[in-house]
N, CA, C and O atoms as a DFTB+ gen file, in Angstrom:
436 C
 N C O
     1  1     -16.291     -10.226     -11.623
     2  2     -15.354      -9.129     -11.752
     3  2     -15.338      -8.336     -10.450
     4  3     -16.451      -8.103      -9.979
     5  1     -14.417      -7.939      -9.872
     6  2     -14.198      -7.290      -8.910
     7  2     -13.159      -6.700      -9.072
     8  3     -12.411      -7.008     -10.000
     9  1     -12.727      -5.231      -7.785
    10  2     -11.862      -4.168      -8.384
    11  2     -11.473      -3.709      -6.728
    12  3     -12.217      -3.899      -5.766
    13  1     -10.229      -3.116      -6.690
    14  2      -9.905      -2.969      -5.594
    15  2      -9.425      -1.680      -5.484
    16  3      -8.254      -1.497      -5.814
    17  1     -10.359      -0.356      -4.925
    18  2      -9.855       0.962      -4.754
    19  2      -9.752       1.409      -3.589
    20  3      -9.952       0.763      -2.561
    21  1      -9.406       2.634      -3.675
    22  2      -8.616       3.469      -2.526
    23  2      -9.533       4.401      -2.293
    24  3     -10.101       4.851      -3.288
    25  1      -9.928       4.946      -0.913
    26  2     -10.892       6.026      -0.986
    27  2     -11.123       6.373       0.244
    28  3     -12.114       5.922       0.819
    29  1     -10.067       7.420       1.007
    30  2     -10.104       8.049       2.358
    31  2      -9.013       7.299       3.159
    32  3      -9.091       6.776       4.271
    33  1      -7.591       7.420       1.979
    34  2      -6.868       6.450       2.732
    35  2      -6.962       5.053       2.948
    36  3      -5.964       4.424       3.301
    37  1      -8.308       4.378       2.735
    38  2      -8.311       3.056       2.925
    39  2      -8.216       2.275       2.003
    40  3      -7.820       3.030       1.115
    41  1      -8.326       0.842       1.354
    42  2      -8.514       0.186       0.231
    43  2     -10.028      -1.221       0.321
    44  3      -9.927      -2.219       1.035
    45  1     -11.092      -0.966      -0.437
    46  2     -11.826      -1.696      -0.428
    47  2     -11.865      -2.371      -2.067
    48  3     -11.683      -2.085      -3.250
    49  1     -12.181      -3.285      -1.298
    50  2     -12.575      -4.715      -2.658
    51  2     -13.982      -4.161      -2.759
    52  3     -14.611      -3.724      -1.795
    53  1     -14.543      -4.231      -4.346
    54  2     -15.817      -4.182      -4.726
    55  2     -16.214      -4.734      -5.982
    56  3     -15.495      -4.692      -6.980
    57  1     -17.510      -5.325      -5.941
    58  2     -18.079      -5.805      -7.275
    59  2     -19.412      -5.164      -7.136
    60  3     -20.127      -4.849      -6.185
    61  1     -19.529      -5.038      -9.204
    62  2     -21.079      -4.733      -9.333
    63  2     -22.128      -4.980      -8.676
    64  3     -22.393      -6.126      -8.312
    65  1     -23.104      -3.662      -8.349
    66  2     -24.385      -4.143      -7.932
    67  2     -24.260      -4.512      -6.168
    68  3     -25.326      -4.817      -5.634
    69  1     -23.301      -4.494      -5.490
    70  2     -23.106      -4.239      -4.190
    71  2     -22.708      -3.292      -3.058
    72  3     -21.582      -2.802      -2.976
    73  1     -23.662      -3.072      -2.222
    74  2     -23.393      -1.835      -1.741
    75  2     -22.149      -1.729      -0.556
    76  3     -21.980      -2.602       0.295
    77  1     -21.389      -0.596      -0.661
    78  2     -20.182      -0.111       0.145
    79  2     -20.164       1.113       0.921
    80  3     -20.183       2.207       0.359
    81  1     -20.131       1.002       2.069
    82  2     -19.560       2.042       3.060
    83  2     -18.469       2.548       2.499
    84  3     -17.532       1.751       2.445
    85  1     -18.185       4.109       1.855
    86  2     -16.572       4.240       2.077
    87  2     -16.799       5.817       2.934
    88  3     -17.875       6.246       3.351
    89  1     -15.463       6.483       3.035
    90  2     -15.017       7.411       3.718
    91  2     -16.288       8.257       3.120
    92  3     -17.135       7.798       2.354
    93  1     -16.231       9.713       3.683
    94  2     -17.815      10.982       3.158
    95  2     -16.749      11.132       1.758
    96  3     -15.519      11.181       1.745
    97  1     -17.766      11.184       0.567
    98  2     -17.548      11.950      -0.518
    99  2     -18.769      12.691      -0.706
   100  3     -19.921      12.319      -0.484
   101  1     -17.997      14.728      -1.520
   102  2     -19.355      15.006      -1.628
   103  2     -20.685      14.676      -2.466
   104  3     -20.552      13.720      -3.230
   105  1     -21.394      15.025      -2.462
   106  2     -23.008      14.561      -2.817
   107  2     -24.113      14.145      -2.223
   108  3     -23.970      13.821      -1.044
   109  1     -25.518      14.026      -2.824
   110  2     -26.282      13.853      -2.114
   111  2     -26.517      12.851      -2.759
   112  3     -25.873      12.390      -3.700
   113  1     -28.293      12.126      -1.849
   114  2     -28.666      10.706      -2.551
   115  2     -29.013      10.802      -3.878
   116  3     -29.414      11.872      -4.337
   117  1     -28.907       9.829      -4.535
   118  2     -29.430       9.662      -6.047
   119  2     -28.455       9.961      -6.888
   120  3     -28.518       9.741      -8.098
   121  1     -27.253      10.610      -6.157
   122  2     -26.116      11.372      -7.143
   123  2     -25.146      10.459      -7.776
   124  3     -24.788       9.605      -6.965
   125  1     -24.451      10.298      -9.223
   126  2     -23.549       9.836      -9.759
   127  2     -21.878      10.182      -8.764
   128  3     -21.529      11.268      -8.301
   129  1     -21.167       8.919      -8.697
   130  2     -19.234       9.435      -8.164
   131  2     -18.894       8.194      -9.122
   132  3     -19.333       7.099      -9.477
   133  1     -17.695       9.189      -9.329
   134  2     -16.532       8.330     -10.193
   135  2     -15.487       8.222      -9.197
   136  3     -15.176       9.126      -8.421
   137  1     -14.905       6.950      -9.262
   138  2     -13.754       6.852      -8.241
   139  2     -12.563       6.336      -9.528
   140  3     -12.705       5.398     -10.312
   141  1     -11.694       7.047      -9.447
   142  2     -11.062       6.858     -10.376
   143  2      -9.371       6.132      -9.987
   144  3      -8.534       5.808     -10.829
   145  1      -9.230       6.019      -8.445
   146  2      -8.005       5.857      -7.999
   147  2      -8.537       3.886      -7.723
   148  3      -8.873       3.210      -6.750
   149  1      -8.345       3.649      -9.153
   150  2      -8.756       2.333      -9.047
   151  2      -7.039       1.477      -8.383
   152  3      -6.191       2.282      -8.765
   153  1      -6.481       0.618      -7.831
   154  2      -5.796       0.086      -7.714
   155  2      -5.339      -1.504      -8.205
   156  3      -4.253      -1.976      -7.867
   157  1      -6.362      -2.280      -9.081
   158  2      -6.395      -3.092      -9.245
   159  2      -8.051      -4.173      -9.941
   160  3      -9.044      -4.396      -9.249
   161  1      -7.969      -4.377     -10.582
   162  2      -8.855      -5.115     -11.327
   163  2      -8.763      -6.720     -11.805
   164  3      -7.858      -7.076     -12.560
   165  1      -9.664      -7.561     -11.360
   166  2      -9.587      -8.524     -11.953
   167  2     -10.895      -8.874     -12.401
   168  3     -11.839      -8.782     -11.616
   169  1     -11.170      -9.530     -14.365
   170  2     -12.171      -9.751     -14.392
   171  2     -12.200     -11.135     -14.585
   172  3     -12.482     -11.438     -15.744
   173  1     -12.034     -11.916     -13.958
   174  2     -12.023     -13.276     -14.009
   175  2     -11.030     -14.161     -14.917
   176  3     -11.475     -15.305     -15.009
   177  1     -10.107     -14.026     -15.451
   178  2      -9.306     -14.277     -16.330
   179  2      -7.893     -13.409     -16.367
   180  3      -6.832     -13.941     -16.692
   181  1      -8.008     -11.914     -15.971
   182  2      -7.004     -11.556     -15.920
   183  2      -6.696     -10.677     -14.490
   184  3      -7.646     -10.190     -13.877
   185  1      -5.368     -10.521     -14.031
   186  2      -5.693      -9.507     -13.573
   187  2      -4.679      -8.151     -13.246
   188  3      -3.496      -8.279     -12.928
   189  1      -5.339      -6.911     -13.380
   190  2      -4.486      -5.714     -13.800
   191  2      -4.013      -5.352     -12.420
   192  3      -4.775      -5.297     -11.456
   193  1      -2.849      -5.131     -12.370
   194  2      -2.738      -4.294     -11.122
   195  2      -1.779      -3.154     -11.321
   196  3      -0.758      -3.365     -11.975
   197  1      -1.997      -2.059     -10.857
   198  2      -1.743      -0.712     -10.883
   199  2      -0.552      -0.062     -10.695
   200  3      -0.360      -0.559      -9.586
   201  1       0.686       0.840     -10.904
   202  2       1.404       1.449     -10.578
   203  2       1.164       2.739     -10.315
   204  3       1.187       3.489     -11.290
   205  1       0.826       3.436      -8.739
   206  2      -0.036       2.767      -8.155
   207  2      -1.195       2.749      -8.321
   208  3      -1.896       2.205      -7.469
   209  1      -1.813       3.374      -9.542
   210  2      -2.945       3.503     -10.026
   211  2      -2.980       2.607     -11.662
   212  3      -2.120       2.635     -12.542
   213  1      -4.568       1.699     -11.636
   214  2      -4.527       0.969     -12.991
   215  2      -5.024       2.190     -14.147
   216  3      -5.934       2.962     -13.845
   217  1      -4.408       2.264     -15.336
   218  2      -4.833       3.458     -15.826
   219  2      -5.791       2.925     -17.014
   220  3      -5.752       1.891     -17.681
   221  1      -6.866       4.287     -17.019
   222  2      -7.928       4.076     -17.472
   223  2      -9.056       3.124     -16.994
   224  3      -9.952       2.589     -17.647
   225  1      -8.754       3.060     -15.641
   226  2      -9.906       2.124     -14.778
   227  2     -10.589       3.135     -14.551
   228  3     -10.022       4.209     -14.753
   229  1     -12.015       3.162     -14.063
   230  2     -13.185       3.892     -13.875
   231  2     -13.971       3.143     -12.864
   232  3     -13.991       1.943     -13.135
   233  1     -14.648       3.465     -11.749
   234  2     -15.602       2.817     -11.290
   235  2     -16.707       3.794     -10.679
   236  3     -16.491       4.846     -10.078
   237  1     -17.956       3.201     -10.972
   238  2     -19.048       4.528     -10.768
   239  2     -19.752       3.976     -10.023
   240  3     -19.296       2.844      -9.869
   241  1     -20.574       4.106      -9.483
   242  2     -21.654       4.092      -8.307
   243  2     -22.612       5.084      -8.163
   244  3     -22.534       6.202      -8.674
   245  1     -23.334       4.757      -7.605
   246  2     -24.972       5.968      -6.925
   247  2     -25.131       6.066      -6.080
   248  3     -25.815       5.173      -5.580
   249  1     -24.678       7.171      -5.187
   250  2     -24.586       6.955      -3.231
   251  2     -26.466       7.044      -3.113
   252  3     -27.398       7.660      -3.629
   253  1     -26.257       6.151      -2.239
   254  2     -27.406       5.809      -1.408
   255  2     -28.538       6.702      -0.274
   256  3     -29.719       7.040      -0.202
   257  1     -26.723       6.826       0.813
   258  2     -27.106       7.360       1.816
   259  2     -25.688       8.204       2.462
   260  3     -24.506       7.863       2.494
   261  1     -26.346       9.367       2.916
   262  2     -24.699       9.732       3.601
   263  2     -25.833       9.771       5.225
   264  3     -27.011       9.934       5.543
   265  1     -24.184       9.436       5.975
   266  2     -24.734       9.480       7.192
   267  2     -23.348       9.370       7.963
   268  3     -22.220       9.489       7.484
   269  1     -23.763       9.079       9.447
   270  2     -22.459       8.582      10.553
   271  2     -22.912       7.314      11.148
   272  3     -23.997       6.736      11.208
   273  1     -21.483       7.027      11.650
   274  2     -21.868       5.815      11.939
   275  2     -21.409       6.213      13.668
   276  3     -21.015       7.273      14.155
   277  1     -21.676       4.786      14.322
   278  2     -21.786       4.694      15.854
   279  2     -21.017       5.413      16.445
   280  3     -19.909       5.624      15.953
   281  1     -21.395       6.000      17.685
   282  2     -20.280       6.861      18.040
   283  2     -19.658       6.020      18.906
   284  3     -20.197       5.257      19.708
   285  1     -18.262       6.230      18.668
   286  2     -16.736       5.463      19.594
   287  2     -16.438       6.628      20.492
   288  3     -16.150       7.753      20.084
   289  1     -16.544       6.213      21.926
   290  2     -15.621       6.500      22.755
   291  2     -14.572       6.572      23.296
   292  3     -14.332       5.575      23.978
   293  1     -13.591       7.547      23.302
   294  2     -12.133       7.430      23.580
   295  2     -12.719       8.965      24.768
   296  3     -11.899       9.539      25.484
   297  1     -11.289       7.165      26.177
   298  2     -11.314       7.761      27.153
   299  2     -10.057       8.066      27.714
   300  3      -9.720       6.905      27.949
   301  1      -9.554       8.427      27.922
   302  2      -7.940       8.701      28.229
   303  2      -7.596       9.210      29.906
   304  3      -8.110      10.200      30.425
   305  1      -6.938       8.591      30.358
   306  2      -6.761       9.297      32.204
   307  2      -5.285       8.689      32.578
   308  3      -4.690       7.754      32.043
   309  1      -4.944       9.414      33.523
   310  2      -3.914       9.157      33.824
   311  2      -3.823       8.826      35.392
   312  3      -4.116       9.773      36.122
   313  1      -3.454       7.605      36.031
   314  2      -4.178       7.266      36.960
   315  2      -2.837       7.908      37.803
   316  3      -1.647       7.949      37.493
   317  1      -3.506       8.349      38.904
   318  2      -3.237       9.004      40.800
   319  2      -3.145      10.413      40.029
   320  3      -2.037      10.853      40.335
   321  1      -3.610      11.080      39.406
   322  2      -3.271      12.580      38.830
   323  2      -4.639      13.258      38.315
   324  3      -4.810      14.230      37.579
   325  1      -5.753      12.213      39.103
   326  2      -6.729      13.077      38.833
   327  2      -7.534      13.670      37.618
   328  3      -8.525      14.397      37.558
   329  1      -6.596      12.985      36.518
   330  2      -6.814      13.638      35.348
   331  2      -7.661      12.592      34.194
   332  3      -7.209      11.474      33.945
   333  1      -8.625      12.986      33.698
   334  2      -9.217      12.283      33.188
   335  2      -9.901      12.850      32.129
   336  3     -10.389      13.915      32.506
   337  1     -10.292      12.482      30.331
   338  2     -11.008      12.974      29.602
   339  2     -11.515      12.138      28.761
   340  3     -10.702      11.374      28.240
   341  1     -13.148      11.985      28.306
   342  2     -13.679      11.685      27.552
   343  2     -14.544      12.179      26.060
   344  3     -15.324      13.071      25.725
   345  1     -14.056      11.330      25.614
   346  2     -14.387      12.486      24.110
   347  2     -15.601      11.097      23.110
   348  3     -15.577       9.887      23.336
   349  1     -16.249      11.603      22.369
   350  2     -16.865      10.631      21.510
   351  2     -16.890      11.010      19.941
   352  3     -16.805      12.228      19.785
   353  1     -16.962      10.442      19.008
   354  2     -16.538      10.763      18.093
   355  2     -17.315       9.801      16.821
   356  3     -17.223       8.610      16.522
   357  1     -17.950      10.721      16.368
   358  2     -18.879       9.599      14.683
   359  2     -18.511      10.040      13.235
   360  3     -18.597      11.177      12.772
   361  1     -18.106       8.971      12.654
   362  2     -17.048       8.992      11.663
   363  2     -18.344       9.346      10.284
   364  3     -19.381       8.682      10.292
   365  1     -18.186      10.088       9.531
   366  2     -19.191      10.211       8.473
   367  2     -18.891       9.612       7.405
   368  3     -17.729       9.594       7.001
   369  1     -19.917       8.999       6.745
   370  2     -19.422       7.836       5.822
   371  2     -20.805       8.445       4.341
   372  3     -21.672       9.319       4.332
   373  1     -20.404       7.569       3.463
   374  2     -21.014       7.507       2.129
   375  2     -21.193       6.016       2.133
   376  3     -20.314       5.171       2.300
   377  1     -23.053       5.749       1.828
   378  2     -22.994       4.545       1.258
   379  2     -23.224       4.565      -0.645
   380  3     -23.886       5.460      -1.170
   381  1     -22.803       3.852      -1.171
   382  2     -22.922       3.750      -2.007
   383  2     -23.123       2.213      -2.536
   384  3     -22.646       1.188      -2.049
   385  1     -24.067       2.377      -3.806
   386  2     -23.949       0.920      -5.072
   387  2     -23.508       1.160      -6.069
   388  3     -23.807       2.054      -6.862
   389  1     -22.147      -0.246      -6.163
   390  2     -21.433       0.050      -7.368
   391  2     -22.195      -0.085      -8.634
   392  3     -22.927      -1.070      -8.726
   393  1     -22.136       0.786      -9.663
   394  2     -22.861       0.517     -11.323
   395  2     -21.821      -0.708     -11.691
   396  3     -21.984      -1.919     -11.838
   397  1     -20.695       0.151     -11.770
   398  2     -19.832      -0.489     -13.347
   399  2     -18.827      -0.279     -12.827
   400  3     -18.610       0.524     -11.920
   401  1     -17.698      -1.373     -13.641
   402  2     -16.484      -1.274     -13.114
   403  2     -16.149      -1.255     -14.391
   404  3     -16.514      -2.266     -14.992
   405  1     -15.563      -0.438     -15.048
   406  2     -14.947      -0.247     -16.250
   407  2     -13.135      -0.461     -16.614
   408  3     -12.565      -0.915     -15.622
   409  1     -12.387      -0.273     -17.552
   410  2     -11.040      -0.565     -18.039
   411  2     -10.827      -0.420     -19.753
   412  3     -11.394      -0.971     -20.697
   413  1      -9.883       0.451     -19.680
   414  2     -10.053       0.442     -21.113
   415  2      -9.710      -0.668     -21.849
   416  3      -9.090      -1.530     -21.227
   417  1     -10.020      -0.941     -23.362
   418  2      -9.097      -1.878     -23.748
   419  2      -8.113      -2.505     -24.247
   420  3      -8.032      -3.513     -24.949
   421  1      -7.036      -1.480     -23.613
   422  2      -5.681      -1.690     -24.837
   423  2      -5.034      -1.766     -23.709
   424  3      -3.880      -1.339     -23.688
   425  1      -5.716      -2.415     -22.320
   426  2      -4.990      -3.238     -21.621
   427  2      -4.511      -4.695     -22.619
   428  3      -4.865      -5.025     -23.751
   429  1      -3.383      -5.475     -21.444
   430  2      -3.563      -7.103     -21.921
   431  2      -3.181      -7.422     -23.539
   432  3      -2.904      -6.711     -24.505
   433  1      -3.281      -8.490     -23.372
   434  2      -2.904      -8.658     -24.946
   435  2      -3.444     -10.680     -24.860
   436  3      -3.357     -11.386     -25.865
């Protein structure tokens, strides 16, 4: 079973019991998140997909770790003008492990 949500603008594929980088959500370690902007579900046999959200999908997890990741450099200049700037920049992320991927059941038929 795997499930495909949205979370900081982006869309990641996830299954139970595997851990995911997504965008910072708040909380600390050990803490319960519900991500509820599920987009799509398949549990091996069927599969739901969302307008643009699947309703009554649920997916929970236990963040791990919050942290940043590597810092990227962006350098920008404009050449014979002397002008030049460098900036660096570390994106803060949430790791998390998915619990459960849930759906109600009066999906399907």
């Amino acid at each position: 079973m795997y499930a495909i949500i949205e979370s900081g603008g982006k869309q990641y594929r996830i299954m139970e019991g595997v851990k995911v980088r997504i965008e910072k959500v708040p909380g600390s370690a050990d803490d319960q998140v519900s991500l509820g902007e599920v987009l799509a579900v398949n549990d091996g046999e069927r599969m739901l997909v969302g307008n643009p959200y699947v309703a009554g999908a649920l997916v929970t997890g236990k963040i791990v770790a919050q942290g940043r990741a590597r810092k990227v450099i962006v350098f920008k200049y404009k050449r014979r003008k002397d002008s030049k700037k460098k900036k660096g920049h570390r994106q803060a992320y949430t790791e998390l492990v998915i619990e459960k991927i849930e759906v109600e059941a009066t999906h399907g038929a």
